[in-house]
ROTOR-807413 format. One record per residue (C-alpha): residue number from 0; x, y, z. Coordinates in steps of 0.25 Angstrom, whole numbers. Layout:
REM ROTOR-807413
  resi      u      v      w
   NUM      X      Y      Z
...
//
This chain:
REM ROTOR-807413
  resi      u      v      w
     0   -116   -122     15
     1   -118   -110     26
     2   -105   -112     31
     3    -98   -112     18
     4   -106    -99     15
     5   -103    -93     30
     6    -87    -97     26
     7    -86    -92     13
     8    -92    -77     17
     9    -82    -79     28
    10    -71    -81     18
    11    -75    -70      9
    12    -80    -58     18
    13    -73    -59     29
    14    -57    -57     32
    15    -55    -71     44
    16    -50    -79     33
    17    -38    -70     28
    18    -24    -73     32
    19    -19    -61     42
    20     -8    -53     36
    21      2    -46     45
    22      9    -30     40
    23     26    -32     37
    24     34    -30     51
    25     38    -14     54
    26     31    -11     45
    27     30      4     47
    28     46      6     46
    29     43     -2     32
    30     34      9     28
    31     45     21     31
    32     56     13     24
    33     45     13     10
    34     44     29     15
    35     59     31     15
    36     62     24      2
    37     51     30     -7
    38     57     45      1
    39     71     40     -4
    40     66     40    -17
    41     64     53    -17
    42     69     67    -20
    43     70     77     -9
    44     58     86     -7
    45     50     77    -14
    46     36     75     -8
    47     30     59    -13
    48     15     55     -9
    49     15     41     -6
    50      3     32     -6
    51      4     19      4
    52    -10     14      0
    53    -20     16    -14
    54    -35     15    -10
    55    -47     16    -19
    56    -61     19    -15
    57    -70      7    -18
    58    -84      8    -16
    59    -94     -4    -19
    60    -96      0    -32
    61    -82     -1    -35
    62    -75    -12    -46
    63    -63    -14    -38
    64    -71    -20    -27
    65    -84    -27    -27
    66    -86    -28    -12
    67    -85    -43     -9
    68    -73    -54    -10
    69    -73    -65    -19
    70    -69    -79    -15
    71    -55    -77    -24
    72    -53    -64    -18
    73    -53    -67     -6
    74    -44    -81     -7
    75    -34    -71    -14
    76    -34    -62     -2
    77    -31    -73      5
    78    -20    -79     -3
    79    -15    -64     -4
    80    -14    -64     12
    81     -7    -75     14
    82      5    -71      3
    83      5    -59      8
    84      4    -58     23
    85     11    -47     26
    86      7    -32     22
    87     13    -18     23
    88      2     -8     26
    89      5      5     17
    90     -6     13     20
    91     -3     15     33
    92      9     20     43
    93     14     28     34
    94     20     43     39
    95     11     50     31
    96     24     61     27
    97     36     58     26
    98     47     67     27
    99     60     61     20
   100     73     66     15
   101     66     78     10
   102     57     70      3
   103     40     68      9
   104     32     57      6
   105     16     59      9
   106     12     48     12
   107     -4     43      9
   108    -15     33      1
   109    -20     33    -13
   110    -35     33    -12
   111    -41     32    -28
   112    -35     44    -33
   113    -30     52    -21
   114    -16     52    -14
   115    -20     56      3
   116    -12     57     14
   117    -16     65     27
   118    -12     76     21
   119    -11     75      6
   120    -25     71     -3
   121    -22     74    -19
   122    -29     67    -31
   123    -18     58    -40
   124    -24     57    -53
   125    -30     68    -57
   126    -21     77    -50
   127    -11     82    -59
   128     -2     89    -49
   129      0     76    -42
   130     10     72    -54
   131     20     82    -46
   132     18     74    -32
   133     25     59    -30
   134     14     49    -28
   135     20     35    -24
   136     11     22    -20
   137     18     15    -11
   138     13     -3    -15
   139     17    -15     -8
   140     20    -27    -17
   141     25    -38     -7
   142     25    -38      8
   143     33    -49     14
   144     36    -50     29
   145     51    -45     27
   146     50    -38     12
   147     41    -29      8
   148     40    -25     -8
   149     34    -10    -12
   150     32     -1    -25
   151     32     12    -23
   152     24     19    -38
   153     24     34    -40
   154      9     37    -45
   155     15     46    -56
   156     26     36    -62
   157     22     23    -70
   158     21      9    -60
   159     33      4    -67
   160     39     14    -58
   161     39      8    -45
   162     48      7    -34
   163     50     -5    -28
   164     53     -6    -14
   165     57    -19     -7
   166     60    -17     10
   167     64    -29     18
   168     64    -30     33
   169     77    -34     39
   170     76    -32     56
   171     62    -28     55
   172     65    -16     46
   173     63    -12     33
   174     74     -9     23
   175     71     -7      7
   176     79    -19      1
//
């Protein structure tokens, strides 16, 4: 009975028994391909602030997490890794600003209701002059070792406004198929 109780808070609180996953082949070149498409999309002069990665600060009083993993969650953790076992990290190895084709995209993190950047830091809500900047979110939907699927959503715009962007690696580069 120990060792059944010694295995099960093995399983539970401790990462040894999750399948490994591996991040997608080049994938920085792959990050400046979703750059230059989302820039092409745009009008010279324009200036788009684009978030990689939404965070939200959760304390231990927080509903959204109670601070332990349940035996379901974790054994769909599991079956999440191992269909998915590839990743594409967005929040990181990024050029922070971009300069392209008359165009500049800022590139940074949502965190609750702030956009940040290293050089930028403005509320998204509550600030009513941010309906004049372009706020895009930047959301993987399937990572596969030679396709990777994204949305690109503008945080002013209705979701059913999306942009989907498919890029496929052929000779170990990334193109937008």
């Amino acid at each position: 009975m120990i060792l059944l109780s010694f295995l099960y808070f093995l399983f539970i609180s401790t990462d040894i028994l999750l399948p490994s996953t591996k991040e997608v082949e080049n994938s920085n070149q792959l990050k400046t391909e979703i750059v230059n498409e989302i820039a092409s999309s745009l009008s010279n002069n324009d200036t788009l602030y684009l978030a990689t990665k939404r965070e939200y600060g959760v304390c231990g009083n927080d509903s959204r997490f109670d601070g332990t993993t349940t035996f379901p969650e974790r054994i769909q953790e599991i079956k999440h890794l191992l269909d998915n076992p590839f990743y594409l990290d967005l929040s990181k190895d990024f050029e922070m600003s971009n300069s392209l084709n008359g165009s500049t995209i800022i590139v940074g993190v949502i965190f609750d209701n702030n956009f940040m950047s290293e050089k930028y830091n403005f509320e998204i809500i509550s600030d009513s002059s941010n309906q004049k900047k372009e706020l895009c979110e930047v959301k993987d939907i399937s990572i596969k070792k030679d396709t990777v699927i994204i949305y690109n959503y503008s945080l002013h715009k209705s979701e059913s406004d999306k942009v989907k962007m498919e890029f496929i690696k052929v000779d170990s580069k990334w193109k937008r198929k």
